[in-house]
C-alpha positions as CSV (number, residue, x, y, z in Angstrom):
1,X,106.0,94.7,86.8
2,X,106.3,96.1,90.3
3,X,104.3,98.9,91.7
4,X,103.8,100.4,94.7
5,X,106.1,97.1,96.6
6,X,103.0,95.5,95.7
7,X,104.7,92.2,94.2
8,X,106.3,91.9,97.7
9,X,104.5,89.3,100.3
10,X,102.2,90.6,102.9
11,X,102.1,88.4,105.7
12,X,98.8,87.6,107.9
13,X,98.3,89.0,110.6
14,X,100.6,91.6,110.7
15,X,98.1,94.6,112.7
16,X,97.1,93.7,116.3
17,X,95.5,96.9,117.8
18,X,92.6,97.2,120.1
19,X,91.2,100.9,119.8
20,X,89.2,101.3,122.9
21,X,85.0,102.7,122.9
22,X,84.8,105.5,121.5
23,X,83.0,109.0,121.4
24,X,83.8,111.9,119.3
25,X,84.0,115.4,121.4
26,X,84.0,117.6,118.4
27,X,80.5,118.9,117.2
28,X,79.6,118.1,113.3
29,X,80.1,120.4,111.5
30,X,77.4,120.8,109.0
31,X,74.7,121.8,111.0
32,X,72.8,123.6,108.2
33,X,71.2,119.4,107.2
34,X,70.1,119.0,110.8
35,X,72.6,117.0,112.7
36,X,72.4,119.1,116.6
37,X,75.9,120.1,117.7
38,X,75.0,118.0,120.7
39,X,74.4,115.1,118.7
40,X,76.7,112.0,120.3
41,X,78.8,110.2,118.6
42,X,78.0,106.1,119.0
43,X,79.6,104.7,121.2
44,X,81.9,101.5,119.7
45,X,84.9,99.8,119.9
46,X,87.1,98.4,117.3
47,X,90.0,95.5,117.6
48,X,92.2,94.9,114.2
49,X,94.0,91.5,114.3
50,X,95.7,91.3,110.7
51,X,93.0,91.0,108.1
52,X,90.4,91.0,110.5
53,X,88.3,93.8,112.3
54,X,85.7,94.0,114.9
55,X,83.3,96.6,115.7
56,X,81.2,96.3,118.6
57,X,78.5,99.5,118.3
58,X,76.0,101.2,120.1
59,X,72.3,100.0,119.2
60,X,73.3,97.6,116.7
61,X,71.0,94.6,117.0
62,X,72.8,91.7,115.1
63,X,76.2,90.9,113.6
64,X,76.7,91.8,110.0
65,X,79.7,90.7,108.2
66,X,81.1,92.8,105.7
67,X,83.9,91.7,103.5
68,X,86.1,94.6,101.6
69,X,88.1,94.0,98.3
70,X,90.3,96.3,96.7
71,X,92.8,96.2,94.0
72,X,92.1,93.3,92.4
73,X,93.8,94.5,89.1
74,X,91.8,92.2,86.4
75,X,93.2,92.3,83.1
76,X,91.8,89.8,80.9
77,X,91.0,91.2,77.3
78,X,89.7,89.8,74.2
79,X,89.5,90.7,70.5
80,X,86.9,93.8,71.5
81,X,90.3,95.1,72.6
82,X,92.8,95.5,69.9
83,X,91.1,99.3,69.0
84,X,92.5,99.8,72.6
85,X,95.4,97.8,73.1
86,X,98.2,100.8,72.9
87,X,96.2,102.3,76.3
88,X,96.0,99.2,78.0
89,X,99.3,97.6,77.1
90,X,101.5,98.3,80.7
91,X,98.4,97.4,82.5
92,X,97.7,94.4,81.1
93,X,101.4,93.6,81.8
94,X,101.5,95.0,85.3
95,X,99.4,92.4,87.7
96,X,100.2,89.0,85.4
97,X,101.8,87.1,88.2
98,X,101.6,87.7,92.0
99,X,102.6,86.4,95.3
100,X,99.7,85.3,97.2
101,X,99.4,87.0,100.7
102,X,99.6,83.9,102.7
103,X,101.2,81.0,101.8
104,X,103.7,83.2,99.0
105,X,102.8,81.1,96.5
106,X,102.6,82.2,92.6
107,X,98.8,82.7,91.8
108,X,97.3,85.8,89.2
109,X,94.3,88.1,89.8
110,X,91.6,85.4,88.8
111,X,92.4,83.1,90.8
112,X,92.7,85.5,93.9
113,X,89.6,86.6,93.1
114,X,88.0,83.5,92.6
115,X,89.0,82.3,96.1
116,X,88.2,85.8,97.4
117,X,84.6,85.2,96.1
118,X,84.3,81.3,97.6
119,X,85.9,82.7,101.2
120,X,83.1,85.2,101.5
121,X,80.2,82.4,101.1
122,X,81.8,80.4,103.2
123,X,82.4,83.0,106.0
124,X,78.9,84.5,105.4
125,X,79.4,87.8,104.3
126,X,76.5,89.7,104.1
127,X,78.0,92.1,101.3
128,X,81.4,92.1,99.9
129,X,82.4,96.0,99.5
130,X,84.2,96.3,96.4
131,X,86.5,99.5,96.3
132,X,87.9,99.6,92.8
133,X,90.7,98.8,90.6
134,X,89.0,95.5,90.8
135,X,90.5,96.3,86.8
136,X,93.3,97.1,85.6
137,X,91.8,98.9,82.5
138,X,87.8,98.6,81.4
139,X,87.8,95.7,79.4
140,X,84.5,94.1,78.5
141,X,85.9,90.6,78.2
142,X,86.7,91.3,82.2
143,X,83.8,93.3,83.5
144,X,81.7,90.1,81.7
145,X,84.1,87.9,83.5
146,X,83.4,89.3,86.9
147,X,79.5,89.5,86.6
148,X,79.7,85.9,86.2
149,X,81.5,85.7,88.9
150,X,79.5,87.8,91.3
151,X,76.2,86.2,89.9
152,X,77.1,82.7,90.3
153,X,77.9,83.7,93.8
154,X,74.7,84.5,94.9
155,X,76.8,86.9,97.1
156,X,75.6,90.8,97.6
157,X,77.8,93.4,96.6
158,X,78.6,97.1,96.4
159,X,81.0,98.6,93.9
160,X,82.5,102.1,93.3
161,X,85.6,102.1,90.7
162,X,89.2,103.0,90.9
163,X,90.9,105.4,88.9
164,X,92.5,102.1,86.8
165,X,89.1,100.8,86.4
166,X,87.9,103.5,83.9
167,X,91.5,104.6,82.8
168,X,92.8,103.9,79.3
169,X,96.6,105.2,79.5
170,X,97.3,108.0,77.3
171,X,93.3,108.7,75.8
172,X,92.7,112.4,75.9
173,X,90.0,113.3,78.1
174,X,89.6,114.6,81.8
175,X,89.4,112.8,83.9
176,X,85.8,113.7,85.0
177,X,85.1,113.2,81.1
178,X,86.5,109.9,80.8
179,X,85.6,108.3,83.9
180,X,81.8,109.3,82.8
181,X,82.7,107.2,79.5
182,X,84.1,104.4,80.4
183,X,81.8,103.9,83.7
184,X,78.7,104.2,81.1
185,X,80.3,102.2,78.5
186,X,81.9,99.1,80.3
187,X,81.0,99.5,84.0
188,X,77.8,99.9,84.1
189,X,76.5,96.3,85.1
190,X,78.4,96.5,88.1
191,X,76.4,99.3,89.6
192,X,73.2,97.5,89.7
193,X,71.1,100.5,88.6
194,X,72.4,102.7,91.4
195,X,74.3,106.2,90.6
196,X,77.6,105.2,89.3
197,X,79.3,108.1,91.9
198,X,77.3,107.1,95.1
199,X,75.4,104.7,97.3
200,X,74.1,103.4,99.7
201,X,73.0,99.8,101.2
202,X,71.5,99.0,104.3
203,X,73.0,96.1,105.9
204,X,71.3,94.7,108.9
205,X,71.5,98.9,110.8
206,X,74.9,99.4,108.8
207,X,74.2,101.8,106.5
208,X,77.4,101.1,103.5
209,X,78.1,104.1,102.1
210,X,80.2,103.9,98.4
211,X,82.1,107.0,97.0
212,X,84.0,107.3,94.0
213,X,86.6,109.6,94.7
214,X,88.9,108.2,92.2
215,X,90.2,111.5,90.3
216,X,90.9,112.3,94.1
217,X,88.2,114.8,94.1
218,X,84.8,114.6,95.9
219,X,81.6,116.3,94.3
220,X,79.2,119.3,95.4
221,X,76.9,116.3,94.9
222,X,78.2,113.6,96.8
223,X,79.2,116.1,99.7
224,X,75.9,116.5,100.1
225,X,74.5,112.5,100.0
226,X,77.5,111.9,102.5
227,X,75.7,114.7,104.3
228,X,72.0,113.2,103.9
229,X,73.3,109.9,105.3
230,X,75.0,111.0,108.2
231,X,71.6,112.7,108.9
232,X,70.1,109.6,108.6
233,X,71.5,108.9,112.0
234,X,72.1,104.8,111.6
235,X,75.5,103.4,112.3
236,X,77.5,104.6,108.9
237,X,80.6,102.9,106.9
238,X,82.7,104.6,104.4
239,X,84.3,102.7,101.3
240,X,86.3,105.3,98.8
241,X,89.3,104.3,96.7
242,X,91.7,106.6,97.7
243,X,92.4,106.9,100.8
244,X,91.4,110.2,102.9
245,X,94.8,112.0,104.3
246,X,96.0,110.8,107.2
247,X,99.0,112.9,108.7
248,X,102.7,111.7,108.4
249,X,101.2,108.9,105.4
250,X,102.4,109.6,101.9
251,X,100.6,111.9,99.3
252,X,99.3,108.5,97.9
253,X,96.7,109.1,100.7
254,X,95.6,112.2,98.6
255,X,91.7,112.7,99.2
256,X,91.8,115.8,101.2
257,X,96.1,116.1,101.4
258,X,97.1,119.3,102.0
259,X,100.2,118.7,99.7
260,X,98.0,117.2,96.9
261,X,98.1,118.8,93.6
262,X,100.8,119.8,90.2
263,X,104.1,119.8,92.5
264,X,103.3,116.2,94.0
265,X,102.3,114.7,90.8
266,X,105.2,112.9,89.4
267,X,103.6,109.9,87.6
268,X,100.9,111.6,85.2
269,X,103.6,110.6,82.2
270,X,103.8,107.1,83.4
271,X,100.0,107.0,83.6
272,X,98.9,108.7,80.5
273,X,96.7,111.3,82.5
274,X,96.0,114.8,82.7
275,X,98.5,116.1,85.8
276,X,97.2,117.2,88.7
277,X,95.8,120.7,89.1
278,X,98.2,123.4,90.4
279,X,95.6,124.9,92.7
280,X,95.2,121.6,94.4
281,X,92.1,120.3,95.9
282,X,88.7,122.3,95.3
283,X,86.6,123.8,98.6
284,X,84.4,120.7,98.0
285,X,86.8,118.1,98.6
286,X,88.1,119.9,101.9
287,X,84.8,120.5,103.2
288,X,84.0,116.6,102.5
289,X,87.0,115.7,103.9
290,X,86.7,117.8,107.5
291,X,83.2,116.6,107.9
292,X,84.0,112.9,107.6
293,X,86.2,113.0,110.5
294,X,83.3,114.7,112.1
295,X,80.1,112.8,111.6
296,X,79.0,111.3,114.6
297,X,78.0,108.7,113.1
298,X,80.9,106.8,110.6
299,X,82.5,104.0,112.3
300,X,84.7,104.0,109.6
301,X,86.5,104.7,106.4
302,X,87.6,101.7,104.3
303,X,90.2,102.5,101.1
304,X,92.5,100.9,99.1
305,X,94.9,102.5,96.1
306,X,98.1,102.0,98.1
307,X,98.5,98.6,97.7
308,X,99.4,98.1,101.7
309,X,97.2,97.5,104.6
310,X,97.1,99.9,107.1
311,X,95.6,101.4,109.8
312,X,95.2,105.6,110.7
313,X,92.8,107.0,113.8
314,X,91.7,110.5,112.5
315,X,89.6,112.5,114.7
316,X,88.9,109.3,116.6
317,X,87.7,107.8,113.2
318,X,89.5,104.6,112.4
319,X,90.4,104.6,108.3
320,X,91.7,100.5,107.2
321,X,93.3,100.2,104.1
322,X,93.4,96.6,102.6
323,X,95.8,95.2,100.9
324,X,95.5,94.0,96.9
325,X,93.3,91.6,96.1
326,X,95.2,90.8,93.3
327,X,97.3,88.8,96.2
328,X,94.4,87.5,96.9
329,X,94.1,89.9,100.5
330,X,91.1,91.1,101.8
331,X,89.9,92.7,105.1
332,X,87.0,90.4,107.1
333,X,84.5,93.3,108.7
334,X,82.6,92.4,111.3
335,X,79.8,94.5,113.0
336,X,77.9,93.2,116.4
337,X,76.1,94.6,119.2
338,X,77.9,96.6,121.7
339,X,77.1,95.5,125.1
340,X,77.6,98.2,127.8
């Protein structure tokens, strides 16, 4: 099944842009948790060559290598999934067979993310972000599948779900209510103990910040842990699973969209969901969304959901999108001393 062009080969290599250092000249916005108006932004630079991007930054004392997955669309089931079978039948049809990214091969989700997980070790990643629909429904023969995975790796990780990782097509529920459920019920190893909606993880003065905006919506609670770490003050990253609106990008980019909402929603049938709300996003979600793209501190946002890479400067702040990892694609972050 084809989604989103997804089936269609990405080749390597396809983004070459240098974005030059950097300074935001707009004052943050929420001044009521501290940050000065005067406040500078850090100074960095970023260069994007295909999957690959460099950020050189202000203060940062060593490299730290960050590896982002997204999309990985998992869909191996066992016999603890008949109850569920007719909400996870198109899903566990959709991702069967792929193309792989490079070479345009035939290869499947578990193997992609297989060799995902051996190119990190061998590259050195000092975390591997992982941004959701890593399934394609919560399965438990898959969530086990994956633990072993990760375990046996040795490698560090951070995960925040998808809206596919906690969705069961056509089970009644919103959406809030069901991705509670299912996050409790089957997800829960994955988040190592840490609040299922957000967290944090210091990597070597990167602060990795995780949000699950996956019903599109952002809460009065995580607005204000975005805000406590950008008052923190240490060089911030973003990884959400939806991307944040960028202007001129597609409604698929719908965290913060101005367009977002019952009108633009045309595939809540197809999906089984509750549709969209008529009065669009809630304050919360714009207010998170305008202070992103003013913290003086995010280097950048890091999404997935679209099933394409691509690259957006907002407000000076660069937002990548990687491809699926079900194609085996991932996006190679790394973070080093700026020298001025």
């Amino acid at each position: 099944m084809q989604r989103r062009g997804f089936i269609s080969r990405m080749a390597a290599g396809t983004l070459g842009i240098g974005l030059g250092t950097t300074a935001a000249a707009y004052p943050y916005s929420a001044r009521k948790v501290g940050i000065s108006a005067a406040t500078p932004a850090l100074q960095r630079t970023v260069s994007i060559n295909g999957h690959q991007a460099t950020f050189y930054v202000e203060g940062l004392k060593e490299e730290a290598k960050i590896l982002h997955v997204t999309d990985t669309h998992l869909f191996r089931d066992d016999a603890r999934g008949l109850p569920y079978t007719r909400y996870s039948a198109r899903m566990a049809k959709a991702y069967n067979q792929t193309t792989h990214w490079q070479s345009g091969e035939t290869t499947h989700p578990e193997a992609a993310f297989e060799e995902t997980l051996a190119h990190a070790k061998e590259w050195g990643a000092d975390l591997v972000g992982l941004s959701g629909d890593i399934f394609s429904f919560p399965s438990e023969a898959a969530v086990e599948w994956v633990m072993e995975r990760l375990q046996g790796s040795g490698l560090e990780y951070l995960y925040t779900t998808g809206n596919h990782d906690w969705h069961y097509e056509g089970m009644e529920g919103s959406l809030d209510a069901l991705r509670s459920e299912w996050s409790e019920k089957r997800l829960k190893p994955l988040f190592q103990g840490a609040d299922p909606l957000m967290a944090v993880r210091e990597i070597k003065g990167v602060n990795v910040l995780s949000l699950d905006n996956s019903t599109y919506e952002i809460t009065a609670a995580q607005l204000e842990f975005f805000r406590a770490q950008v008052q923190v003050g240490k060089p911030l990253i973003l990884f959400v699973h939806i991307p944040l609106y960028a202007p001129g990008r597609s409604v698929g980019y719908g965290c913060g969209h101005p367009d977002w909402g019952w009108e633009a929603d045309r595939n809540h049938e197809l999906e089984g969901r509750q549709r969209w709300p008529k009065a669009g996003h809630t304050q919360v979600t714009m207010d998170f969304y305008r202070e992103v793209f003013q913290a003086p501190n995010l280097l950048g946002v890091f999404a997935g959901h679209v099933h394409r890479q691509s690259v957006d400067m907002i407000q000076g702040i660069p937002q990548l999108v990687t491809a699926p990892n079900a194609t085996g694609a991932f996006m190679e972050l790394n973070f080093l001393p700026l020298k001025t």
